[in-house]
C-alpha positions in Angstrom: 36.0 9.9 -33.0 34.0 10.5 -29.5 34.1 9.0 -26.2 32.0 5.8 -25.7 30.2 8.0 -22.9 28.9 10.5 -25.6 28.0 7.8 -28.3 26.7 5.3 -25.7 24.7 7.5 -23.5 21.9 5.8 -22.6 23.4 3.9 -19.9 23.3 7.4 -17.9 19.6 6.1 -17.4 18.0 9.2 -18.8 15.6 7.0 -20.5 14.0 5.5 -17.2 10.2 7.0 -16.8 11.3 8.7 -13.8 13.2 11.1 -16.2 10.7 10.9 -19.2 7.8 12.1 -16.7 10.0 15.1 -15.8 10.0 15.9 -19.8 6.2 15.6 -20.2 6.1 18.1 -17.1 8.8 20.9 -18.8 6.5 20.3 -21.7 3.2 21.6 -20.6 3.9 22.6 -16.9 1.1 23.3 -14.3 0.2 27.3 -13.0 -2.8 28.2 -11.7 -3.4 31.1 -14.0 -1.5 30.6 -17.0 -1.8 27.4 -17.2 -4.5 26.0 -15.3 -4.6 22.7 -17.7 -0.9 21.7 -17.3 0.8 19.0 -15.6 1.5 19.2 -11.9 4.8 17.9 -10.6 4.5 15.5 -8.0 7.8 13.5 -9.5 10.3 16.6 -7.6 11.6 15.8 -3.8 12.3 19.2 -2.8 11.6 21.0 0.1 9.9 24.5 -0.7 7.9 24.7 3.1 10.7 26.5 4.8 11.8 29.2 3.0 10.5 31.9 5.0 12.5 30.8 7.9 16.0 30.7 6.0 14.7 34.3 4.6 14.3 35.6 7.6 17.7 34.9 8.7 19.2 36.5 5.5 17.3 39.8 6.5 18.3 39.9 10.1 22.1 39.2 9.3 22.9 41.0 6.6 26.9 40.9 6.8 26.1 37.2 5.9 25.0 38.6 2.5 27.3 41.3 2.2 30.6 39.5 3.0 31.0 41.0 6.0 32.9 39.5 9.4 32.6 42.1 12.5 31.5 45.4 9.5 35.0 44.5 7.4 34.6 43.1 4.1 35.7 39.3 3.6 35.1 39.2 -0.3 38.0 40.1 -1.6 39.3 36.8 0.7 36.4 34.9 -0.3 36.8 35.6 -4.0 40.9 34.3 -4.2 42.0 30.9 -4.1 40.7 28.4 -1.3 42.0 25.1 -0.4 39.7 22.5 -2.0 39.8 20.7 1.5 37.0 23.6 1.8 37.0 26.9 4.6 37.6 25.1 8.2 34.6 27.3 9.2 32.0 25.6 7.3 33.3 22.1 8.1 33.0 22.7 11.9 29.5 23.8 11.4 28.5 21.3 8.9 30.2 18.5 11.8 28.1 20.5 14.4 25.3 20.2 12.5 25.1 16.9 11.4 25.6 16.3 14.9 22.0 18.2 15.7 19.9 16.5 13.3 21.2 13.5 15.1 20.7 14.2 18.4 23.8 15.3 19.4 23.7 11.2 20.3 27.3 11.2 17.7 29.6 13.7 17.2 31.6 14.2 13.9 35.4 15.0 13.2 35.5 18.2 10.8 39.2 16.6 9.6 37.1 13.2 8.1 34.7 15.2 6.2 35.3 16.0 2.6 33.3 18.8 1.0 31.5 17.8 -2.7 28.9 19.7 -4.6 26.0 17.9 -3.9 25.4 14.2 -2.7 25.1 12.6 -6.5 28.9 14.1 -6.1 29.6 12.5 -2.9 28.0 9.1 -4.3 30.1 8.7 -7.3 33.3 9.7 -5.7 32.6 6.8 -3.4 32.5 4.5 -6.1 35.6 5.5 -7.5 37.1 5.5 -4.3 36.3 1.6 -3.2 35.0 0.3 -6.5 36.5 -0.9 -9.6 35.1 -1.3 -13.1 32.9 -4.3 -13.1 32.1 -4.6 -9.4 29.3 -4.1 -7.9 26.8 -2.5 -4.7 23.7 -4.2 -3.5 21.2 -1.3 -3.1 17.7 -2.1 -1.4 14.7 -1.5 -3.7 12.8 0.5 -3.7 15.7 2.7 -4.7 16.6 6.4 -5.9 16.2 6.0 -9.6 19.3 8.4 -10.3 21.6 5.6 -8.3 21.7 4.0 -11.8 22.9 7.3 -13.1 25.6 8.4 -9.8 26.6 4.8 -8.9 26.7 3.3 -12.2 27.5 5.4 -15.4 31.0 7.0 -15.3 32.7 4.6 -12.6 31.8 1.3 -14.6 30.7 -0.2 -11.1 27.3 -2.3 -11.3 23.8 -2.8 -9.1 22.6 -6.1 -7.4 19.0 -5.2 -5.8 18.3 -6.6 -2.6 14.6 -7.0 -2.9 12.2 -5.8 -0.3 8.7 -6.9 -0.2 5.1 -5.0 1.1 4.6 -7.9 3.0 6.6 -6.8 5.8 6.8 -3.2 5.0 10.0 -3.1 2.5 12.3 -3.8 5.2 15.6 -5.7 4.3 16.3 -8.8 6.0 19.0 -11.5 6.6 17.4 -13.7 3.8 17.5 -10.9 1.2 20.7 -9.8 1.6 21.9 -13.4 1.2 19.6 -13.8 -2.0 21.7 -10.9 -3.0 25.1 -11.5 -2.4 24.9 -15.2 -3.5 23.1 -13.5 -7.2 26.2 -11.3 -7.2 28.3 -14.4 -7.5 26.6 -16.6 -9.4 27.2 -13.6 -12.4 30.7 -13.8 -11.4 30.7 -9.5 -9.6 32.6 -9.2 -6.5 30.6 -7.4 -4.3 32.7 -4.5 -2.6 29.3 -3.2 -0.6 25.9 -2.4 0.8 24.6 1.1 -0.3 21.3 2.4 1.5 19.7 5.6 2.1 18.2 6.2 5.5 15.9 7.7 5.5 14.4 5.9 2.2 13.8 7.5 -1.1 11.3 6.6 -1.9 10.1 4.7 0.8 9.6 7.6 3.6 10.7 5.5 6.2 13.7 5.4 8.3 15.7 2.2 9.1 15.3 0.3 12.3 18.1 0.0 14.4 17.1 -3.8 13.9 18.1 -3.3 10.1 21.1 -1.2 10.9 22.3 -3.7 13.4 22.2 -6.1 11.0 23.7 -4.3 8.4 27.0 -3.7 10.1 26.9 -7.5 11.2 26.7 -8.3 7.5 29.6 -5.6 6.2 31.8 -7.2 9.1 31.4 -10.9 8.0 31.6 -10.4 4.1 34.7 -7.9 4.5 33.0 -5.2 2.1 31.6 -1.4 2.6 28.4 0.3 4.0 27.6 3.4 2.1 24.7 4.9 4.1 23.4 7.9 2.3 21.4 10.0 5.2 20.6 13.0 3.0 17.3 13.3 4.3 18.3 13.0 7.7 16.6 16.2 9.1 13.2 15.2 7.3 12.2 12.5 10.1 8.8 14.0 11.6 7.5 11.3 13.7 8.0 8.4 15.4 10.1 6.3 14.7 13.0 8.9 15.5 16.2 9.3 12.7 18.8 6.5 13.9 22.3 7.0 12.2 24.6 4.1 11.1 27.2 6.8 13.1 25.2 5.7 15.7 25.3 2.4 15.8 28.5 1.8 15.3 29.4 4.2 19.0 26.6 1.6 20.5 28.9 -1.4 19.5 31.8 0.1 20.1 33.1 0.3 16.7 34.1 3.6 16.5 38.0 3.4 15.1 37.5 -0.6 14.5 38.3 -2.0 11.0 34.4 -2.4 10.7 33.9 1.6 11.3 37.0 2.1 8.4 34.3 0.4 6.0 31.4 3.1 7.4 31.2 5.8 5.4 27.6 8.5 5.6 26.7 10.6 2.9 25.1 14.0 4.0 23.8 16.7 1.8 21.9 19.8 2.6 19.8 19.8 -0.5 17.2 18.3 1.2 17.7 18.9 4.9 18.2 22.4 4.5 15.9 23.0 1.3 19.1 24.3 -0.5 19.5 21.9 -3.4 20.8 24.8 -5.7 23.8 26.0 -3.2 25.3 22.6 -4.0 26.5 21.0 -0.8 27.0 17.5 0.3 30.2 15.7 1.8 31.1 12.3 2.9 32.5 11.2 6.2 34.9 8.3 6.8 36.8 7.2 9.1 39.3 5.7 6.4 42.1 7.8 6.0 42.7 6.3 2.5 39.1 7.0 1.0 39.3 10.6 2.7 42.7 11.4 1.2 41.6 10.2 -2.2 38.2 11.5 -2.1 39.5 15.2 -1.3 42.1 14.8 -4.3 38.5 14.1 -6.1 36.8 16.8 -4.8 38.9 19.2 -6.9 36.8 18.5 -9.9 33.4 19.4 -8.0 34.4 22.4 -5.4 31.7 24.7 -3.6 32.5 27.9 -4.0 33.9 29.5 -1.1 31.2 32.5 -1.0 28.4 29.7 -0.3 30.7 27.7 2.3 31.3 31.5 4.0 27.4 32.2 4.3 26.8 28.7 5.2 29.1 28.9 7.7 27.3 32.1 9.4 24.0 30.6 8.9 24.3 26.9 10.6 27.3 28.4 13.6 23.4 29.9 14.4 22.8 27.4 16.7 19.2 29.4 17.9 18.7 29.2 14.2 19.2 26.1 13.3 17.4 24.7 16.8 14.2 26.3 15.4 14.5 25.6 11.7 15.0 21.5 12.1 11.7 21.9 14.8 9.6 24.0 12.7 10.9 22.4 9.2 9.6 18.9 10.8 6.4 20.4 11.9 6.1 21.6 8.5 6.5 18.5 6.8 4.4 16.3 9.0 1.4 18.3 8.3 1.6 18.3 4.3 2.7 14.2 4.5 -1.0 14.1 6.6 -2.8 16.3 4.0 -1.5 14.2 1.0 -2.2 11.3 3.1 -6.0 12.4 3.4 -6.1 13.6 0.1 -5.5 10.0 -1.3 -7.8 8.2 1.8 -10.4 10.3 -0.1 -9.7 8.8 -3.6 -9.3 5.1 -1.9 -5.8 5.2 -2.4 -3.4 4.0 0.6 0.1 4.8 1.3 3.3 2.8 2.9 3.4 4.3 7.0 6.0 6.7 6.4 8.1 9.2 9.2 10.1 11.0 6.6 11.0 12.1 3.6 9.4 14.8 0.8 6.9 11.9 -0.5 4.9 9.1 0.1 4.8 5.4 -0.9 1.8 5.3 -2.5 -0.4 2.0 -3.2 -2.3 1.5 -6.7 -1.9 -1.9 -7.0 -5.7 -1.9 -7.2 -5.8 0.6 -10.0 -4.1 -2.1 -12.3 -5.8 -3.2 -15.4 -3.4 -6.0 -15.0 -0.8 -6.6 -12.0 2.3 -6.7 -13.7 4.5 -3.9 -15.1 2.8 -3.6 -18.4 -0.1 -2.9 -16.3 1.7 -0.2 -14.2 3.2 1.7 -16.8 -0.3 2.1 -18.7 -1.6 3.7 -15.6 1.2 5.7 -15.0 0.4 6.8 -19.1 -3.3 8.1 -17.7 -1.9 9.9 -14.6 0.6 11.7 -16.8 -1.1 12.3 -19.4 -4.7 12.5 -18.4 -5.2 13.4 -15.2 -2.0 15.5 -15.4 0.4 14.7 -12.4 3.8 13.8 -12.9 4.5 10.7 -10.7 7.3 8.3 -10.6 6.4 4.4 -11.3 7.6 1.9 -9.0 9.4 0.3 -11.9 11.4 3.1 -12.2 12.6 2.9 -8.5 13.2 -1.2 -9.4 10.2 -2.2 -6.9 9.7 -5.8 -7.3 6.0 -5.2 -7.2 4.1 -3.5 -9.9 1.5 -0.7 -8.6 3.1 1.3 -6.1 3.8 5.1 -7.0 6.3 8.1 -5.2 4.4 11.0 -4.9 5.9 14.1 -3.5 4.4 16.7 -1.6 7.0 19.4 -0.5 7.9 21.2 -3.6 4.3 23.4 -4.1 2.0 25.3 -2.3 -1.3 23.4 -0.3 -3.8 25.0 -2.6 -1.8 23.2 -5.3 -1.9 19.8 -3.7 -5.4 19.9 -2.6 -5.8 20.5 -6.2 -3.7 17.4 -7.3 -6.0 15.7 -5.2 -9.1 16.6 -7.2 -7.9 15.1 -10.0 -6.5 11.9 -8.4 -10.4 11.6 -6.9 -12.1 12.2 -10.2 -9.7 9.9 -11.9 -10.3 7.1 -9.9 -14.2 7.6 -8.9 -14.4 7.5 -13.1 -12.5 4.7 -12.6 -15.0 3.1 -10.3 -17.6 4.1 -12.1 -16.7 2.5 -15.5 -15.7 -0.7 -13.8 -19.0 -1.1 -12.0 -21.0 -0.4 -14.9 -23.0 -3.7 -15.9 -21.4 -5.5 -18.6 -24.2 -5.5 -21.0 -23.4 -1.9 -20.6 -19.6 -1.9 -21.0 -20.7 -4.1 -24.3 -22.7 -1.8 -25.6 -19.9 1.2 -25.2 -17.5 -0.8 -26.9 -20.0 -1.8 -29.8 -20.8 1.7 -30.2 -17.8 3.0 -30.6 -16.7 0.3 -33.1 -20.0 0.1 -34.8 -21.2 4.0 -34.5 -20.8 4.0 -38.8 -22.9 0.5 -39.6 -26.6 0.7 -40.0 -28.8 0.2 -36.6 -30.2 -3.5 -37.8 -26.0 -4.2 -37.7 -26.0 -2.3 -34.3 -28.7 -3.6 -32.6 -27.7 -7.2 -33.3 -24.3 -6.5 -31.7 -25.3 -5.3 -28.6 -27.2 -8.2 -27.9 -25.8 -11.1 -28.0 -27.6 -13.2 -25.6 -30.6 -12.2 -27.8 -29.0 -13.9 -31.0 -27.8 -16.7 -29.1 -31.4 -17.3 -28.1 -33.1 -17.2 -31.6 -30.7 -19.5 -32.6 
């Protein structure tokens, strides 16, 4: 008598070892005092460095907090009915903004922006605005595992992975999108687009202009959609600079062309901000059609007109905001190095990353076996004994077993430096067991099977070159 979606709802994905690592961590989670024992999470992208700097701009504006415009109260404005097209205050600023973290290289139309809570919103709206049942994206893998959830589970629509190889860094080329496209057919989908975030989660890398360029080209000759999800747009903290698809497009001038009508960006500040519990993400077209039905949409996901208010205050700061994306970038650089170090330390490597909460990170040589099965017993041991939530590449649909996301943002250094311990103990015992001679490793193993048979029985065992001698 229920809805298939409640009797069938393991296809939301919340079965993938991406989301089972986050249950072992709620389980038995890491403190340094109370729990010293417990599992740290390294499986969270948020951004936890910057808070001091958004705190210090509640303190010195305190009509922000208090509802306040020029000393008069605005709550009792604030707390009646809004428009669900959201306060025309907030989408200037959010359009000004966006426009910042780019370089002010692209400016954005407050009128094509349409206000969702959170970009998972913004994602699936999307997909119900230029995807029926049964067809189908081709996403770039390494992906976001909780596409499978936002792209997949209530809109029906289905995933064709593009895949990326180490070999030249997981970039996408002309070949893999082809492979793609012509596996779409062959399983009968009609493939309505292309969805990529830039910069990658979980790569930590930022898309060439190269890839870009020949992602429009690709959109333009197969008719379909570009959905270029750019919530961690304001994360890029080195070279190579945050390109936009926005951008691109102004380059070739495509701006108002069919081609640009098939463009549409996702931005969030969940991660660019650090504010992934205010809610806020929106979508930007320049197709009339999406933005008139996505706004209709939105009315089922609003952001509450307090938040858009303070918001509003907070990024029309343009001093503010100026010094939070520098320092913020700053910020991040400098824990990506220390993780980076830490795991140099261990003999671990990582992808080159420029952005992003997390790295990319390389155990391919930590296999007992390079294929999955081999991956996901590792990823057991760093889970359960050396106590860090990670997220397998598996669960990200990597096409190569043994690379890991590790994130770095969301705790304090003393707690990474101390993730890092394990990960080097882990792996020098590791080392350790797998250089041991292999008479020794034999006689390990025989004792532990044999510890309960007499020592003739015993001694026999662990000698087998000696038996094979006598005889």
């Amino acid at each position: 008598m229920l809805s298939t979606k409640v009797t069938d709802c393991n296809a939301h994905g919340q079965d993938s070892s991406y989301f089972l690592g986050w249950e072992e961590y709620e389980k038995n989670p890491y403190d340094s005092i109370d729990n010293p024992n417990g599992i740290v999470q390294m499986g969270l992208a948020e951004n936890q460095l910057s808070f001091d700097t958004l705190q210090s701009w509640l303190d010195n504006n305190p009509d922000a907090t208090a509802f306040k415009k020029n000393g008069q109260s605005v709550f009792k404005e604030l707390a009646l009915f809004q428009d669900y097209h959201g306060l025309p205050s907030f989408k200037n600023a959010l359009a000004n903004f966006m426009s910042e973290i780019r370089g002010n290289n692209v400016t954005f139309d407050p009128s094509n922006l349409v206000l969702t809570a959170g970009a998972t919103s913004a994602n699936e709206t999307l997909m119900f605005c230029v995807a029926n049942p049964g067809d189908t994206f081709l996403v770039p893998t390494p992906y976001y595992p909780g596409f499978d959830r936002d792209l997949k589970w209530r809109t029906g629509a289905e995933i064709i992975p593009i895949h990326c190889s180490s070999s030249n860094s997981f970039r996408i080329t002309k070949s893999a999108l082809e492979d793609a496209y012509q596996q779409a057919q062959k399983q009968d989908y009609k493939v309505k687009g292309i969805l990529v975030t830039n910069p990658s989660n979980p790569l930590g890398t930022s898309l060439s202009v190269d890839e870009l360029q020949l992602l429009v080209n690709f959109i333009s000759t197969k008719n379909i959609h570009l959905i270029s999800d750019e919530v961690y747009s304001a994360t890029v903290f080195s070279s190579p600079n945050f390109v936009s698809v926005s951008e691109v497009l102004k380059n070739k001038n495509l701006v108002n062309s069919e081609v640009s009508k098939r463009v549409h960006v996702i931005c969030s500040l969940s991660k660019d901000l650090g504010l992934p519990g205010f809610r806020i993400g929106a979508i930007y077209s320049e197709n009339k059609d999406v933005i008139s039905a996505a706004t209709k949409m939105s009315s089922f996901g609003l952001i509450s007109s307090q938040t858009q208010y303070l918001l509003s205050e907070m990024l029309s700061d343009r001093k503010f905001t100026k010094t939070y994306l520098s320092e913020n970038r700053r910020r991040l650089k400098h824990r990506q190095e220390t993780l980076v170090k830490g795991l140099q330390k261990a003999r671990i490597r990582c992808l080159k990353g420029n952005a992003g909460l997390f790295c990319w990170v390389d155990m391919r040589h930590l296999l007992s076996s390079k294929t999955f099965l081999g991956e996901m017993e590792l990823w057991k041991k760093i889970v359960y004994d050396v106590r860090l939530n990670i997220s397998p590449g598996s669960s990200c649909h990597c096409s190569e077993p043994g690379w890991f996301r590790v994130c770095f943002a969301n705790m304090s250094e003393k707690t990474l430096m101390f993730a890092m311990q394990r990960v080097k103990s882990f792996v020098d015992a590791m080392s350790k067991k797998r250089n041991q001679p292999r008479h020794e490793q034999i006689r390990i193993s025989h004792a532990r099977r044999t510890k309960s048979l007499p020592k003739w029985v015993f001694s026999i065992s662990c000698n087998p070159l000696e038996v094979g001698e006598i005889r």
